[in-house]
C-alpha positions as CSV (number, residue, x, y, z in Angstrom):
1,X,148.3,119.4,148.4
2,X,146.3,121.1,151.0
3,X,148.0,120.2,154.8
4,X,150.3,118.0,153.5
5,X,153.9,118.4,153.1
6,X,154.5,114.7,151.7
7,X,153.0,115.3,148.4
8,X,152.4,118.8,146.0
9,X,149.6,120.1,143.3
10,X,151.7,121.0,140.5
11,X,150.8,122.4,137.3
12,X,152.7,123.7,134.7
13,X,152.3,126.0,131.3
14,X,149.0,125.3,129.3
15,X,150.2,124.6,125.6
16,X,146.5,125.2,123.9
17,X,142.8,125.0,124.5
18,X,141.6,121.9,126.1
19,X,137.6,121.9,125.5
20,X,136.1,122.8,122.3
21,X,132.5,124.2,122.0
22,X,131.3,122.9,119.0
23,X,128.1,124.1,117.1
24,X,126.6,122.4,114.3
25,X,125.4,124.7,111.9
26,X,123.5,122.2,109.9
27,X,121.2,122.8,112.6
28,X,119.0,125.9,113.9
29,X,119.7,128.1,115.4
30,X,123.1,127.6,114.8
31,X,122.6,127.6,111.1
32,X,122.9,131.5,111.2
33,X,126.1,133.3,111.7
34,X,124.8,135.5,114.2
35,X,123.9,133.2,116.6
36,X,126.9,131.3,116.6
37,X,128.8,134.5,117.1
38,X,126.3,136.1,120.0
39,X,127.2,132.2,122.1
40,X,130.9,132.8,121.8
41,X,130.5,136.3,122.7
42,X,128.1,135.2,125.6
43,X,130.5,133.1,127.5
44,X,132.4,134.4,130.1
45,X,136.1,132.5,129.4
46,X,137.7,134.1,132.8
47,X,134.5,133.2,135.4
48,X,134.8,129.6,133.8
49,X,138.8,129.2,134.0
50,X,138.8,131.3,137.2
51,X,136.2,131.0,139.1
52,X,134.8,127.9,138.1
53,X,137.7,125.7,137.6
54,X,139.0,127.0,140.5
55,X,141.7,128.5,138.6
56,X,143.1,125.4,137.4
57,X,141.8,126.4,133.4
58,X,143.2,129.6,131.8
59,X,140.7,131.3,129.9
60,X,140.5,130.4,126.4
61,X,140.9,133.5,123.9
62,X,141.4,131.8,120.7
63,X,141.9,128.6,119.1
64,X,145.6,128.5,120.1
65,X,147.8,130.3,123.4
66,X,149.3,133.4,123.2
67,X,152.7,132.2,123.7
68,X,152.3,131.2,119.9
69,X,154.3,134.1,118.0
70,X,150.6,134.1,114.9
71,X,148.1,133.6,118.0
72,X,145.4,135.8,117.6
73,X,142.6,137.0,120.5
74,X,139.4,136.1,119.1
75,X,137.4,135.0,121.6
76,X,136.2,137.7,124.1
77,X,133.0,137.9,126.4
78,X,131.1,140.6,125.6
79,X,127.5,140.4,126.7
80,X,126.5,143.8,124.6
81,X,127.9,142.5,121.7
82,X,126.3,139.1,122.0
83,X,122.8,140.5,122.5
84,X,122.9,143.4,119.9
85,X,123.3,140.2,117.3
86,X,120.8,138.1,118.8
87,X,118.3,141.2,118.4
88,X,119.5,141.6,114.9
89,X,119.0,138.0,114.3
90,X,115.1,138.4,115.7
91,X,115.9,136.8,119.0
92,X,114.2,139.6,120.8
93,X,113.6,139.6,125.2
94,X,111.2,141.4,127.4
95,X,112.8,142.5,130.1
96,X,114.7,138.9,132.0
97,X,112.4,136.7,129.8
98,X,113.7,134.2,127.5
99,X,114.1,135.5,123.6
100,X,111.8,134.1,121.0
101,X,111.0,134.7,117.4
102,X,108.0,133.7,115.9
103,X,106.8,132.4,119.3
104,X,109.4,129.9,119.8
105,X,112.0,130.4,122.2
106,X,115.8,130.7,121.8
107,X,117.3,127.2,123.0
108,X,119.3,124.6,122.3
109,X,120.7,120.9,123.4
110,X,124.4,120.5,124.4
111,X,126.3,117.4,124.3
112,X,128.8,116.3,126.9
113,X,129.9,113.3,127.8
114,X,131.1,110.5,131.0
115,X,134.8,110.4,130.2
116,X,135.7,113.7,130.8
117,X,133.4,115.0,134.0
118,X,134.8,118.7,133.2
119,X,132.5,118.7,130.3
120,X,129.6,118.7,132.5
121,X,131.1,121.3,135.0
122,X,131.5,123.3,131.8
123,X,128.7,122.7,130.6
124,X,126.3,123.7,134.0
125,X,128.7,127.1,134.1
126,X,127.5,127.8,130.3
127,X,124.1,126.8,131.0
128,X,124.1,129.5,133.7
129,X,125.6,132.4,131.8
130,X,124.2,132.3,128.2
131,X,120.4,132.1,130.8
132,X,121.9,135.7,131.7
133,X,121.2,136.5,128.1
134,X,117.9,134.8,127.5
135,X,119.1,131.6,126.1
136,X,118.1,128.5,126.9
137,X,120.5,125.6,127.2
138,X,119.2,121.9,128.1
139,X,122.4,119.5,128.7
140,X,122.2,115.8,127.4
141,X,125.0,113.5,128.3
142,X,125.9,110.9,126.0
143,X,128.3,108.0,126.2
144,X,129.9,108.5,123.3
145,X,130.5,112.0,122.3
146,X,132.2,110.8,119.0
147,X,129.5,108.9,117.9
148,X,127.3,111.6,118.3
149,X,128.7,114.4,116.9
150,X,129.7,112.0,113.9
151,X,126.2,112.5,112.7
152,X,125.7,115.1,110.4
153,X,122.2,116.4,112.1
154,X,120.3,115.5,115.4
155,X,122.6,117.5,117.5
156,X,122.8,120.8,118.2
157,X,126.0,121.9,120.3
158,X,128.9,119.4,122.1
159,X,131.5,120.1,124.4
160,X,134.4,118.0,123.4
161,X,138.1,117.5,124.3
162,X,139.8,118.6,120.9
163,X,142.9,120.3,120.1
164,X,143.9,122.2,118.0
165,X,147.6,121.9,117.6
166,X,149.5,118.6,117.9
167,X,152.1,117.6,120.7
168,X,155.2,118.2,117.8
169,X,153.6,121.7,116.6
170,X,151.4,120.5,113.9
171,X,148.6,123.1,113.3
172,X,147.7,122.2,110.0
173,X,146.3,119.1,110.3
174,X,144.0,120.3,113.2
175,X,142.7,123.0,110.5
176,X,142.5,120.6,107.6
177,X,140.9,118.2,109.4
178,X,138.3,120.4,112.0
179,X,137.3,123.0,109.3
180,X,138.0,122.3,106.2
181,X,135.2,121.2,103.9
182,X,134.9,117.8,103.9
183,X,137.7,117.8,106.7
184,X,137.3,114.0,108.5
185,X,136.4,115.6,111.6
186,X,134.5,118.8,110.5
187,X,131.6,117.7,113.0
188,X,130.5,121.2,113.0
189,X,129.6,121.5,108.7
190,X,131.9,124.1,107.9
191,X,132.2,125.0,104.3
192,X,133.9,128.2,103.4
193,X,135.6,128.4,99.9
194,X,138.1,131.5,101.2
195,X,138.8,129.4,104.1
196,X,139.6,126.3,102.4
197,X,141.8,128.0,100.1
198,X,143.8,129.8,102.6
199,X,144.1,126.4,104.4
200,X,145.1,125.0,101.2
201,X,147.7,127.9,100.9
202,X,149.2,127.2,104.0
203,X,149.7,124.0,102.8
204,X,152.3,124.8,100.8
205,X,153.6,128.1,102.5
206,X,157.6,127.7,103.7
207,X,158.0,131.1,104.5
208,X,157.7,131.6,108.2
209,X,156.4,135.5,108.3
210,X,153.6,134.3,105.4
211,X,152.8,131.0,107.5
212,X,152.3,133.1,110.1
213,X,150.2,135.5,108.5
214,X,147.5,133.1,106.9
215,X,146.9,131.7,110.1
216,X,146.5,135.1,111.8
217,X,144.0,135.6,108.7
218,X,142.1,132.3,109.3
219,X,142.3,132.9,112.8
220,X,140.4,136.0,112.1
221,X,137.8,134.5,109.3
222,X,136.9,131.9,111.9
223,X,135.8,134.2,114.6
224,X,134.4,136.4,111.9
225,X,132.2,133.9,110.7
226,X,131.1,131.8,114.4
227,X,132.6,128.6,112.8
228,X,134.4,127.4,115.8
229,X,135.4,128.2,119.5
230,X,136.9,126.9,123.1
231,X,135.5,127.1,126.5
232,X,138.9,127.0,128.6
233,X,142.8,125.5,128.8
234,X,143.4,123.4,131.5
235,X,146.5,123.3,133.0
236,X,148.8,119.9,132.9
237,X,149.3,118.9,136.3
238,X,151.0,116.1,138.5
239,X,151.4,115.0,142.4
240,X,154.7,114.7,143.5
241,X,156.5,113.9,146.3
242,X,158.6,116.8,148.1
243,X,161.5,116.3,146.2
244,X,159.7,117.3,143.1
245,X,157.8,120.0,144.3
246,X,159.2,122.1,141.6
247,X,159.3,119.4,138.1
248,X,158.3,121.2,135.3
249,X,155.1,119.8,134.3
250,X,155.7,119.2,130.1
251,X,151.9,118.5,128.2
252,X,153.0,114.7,127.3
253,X,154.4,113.5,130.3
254,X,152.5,113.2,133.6
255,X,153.3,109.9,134.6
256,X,154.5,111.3,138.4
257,X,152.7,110.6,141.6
258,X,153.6,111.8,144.7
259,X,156.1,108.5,145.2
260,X,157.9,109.6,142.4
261,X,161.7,110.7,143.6
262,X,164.9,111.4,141.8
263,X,166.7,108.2,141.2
C-alpha cells in the first residue's frame, strides 16, 4: 500500500477475462455482423487495462489468456479496421460528426450494473473511445444485470462479469452454455449451425492436440463472426500484512487481509 509498510497491494497471475461485452444481436444495430465486429475492433483493450484501470486489468485479447497452450488472439483494437466496416455497413461520418444511415445516427444503450462498480468505469472508458469513431453510446445502470439481459429484446449491449473457463479448467460448459443455440445463458442470441457442431464435437473429443484445435477453430469463428467479446482481465488481489508481502495470490482464494500472518 502506498506509505505504508504494515500492509501490501498484491496481485497475482490473471487466469481469464473478467468482464464480458455482450451484444444482443436480436437487436439493431447489432443484428449485422459488421457492426458487432467494427465495436470490438473499436475498443482500445490496453488504454482500458493500462491506463484506465490503472494497470490493475491486463488487456483482454481473446476469450481466454494466453498462458492457455489453444488461446488464440482475437481481439485487437484497430480503429481502421473498425471504421472501414462501419462504412461498409452504411454507417458513414462527415468529418468528427456522428455516423448515420438513412438519417438516423449510429447509437446504442449499454447495460451495467451496482454490484460490480468496474462496470461503470468500463463502461465511461468505452463510451469515450467508440465517440472517437462516431458512435454513440448512452449508459443505463440497472440493478439487476441478469434480469435484464435474460430478456430476449429491449436491450442492446451489457457489460457483465462472465467467464469463460471454470476455476477446475472447464471450458466447455462456458461454450455450451454462452454460445450455443439455445445455450441457458446465450443472452446475446447466437445461433450458428458450424459453431454448434464444433461445440458438439468437442464434446466428445479425447484427443488433446484435436481438443485443442476445435477450440482454436471456434475461437476463430467467434471473432470472425462478432458473436462475443471482453473488455479486460483483472488481476486477483489481496492486502497482506508484511509477512506476506510475497503470497502468491491463486483466483479462488483471497480470503487475506493485511492481519493475515503465518501461523
Amino acid at each position: 500500500m502506498t506509505g505504508r509498510d504494515d500492509s501490501y497491494y498484491v496481485t497475482g497471475a490473471a487466469t481469464g477475462p473478467t468482464f464480458a461485452f455482450e451484444l444482443n444481436q436480436r437487436e439493431a444495430p447489432f443484428d449485422d455482423e459488421r457492426v458487432r465486429r467494427a465495436v470490438y475492433a473499436g475498443i482500445d483493450y490496453p488504454e482500458l487495462a493500462d491506463e484506465v484501470m490503472n494497470g490493475l486489468y491486463s488487456p483482454a485479447t481473446g476469450l481466454y489468456t494466453e498462458s492457455r497452450p489453444w488461446a488464440e488472439r482475437t481481439q485487437a483494437f484497430d480503429a481502421a479496421r473498425a471504421g472501414a466496416l462501419l462504412d461498409e455497413a452504411g454507417w458513414t461520418r462527415t468529418g468528427d460528426g456522428p455516423r448515420t444511415r438513412d438519417g438516423r445516427e449510429l447509437r446504442f444503450t449499454m447495460l451495467t450494473y451496482p454490484q460490480q462498480p468496474d462496470a461503470d468505469t468500463l463502461g465511461l472508458a468505452v463510451q469515450a473511445q467508440l465517440a472517437r469513431l462516431g458512435v454513440g453510446v448512452d449508459i443505463r445502470q440497472v440493478p439487476d444485470i441478469e434480469d435484464a439481459v435474460d430478456a430476449p429484446t429491449g436491450w442492446q449491449a451489457a457489460i457483465r462479469g462472465q467467464g469463460f473457463i471454470s476455476f477446475g479448467g472447464d471450458y466447455l460448459t462456458p461454450l455450451t452454455n454462452l454460445l450455443r443455440t439455445g445455450g441457458p445463458a446465450n443472452h446475446t442470441g447466437t445461433s450458428d449451425a458450424e459453431l454448434d457442431g464444433l461445440i458438439a464435437e468437442l464434446a466428445v473429443t479425447t484427443d488433446t492436440a484435436a481438443r485443442d484445435d476445435l477450440l482454436r477453430r471456434i475461437q476463430t469463428l467467434v471473432s470472425a463472426r462478432g458473436y462475443y467479446g471482453y473488455l479486460g482481465m483483472r488481476l486477483p488481489a489481496v492486502v497482506t500484512g508484511p509477512e506476506w508481502r510475497n503470497y502468491p495470490v491463486p483466483i479462488s482464494n483471497l480470503w487475506v487481509d493485511a492481519r493475515t500472518a503465518p501461523a
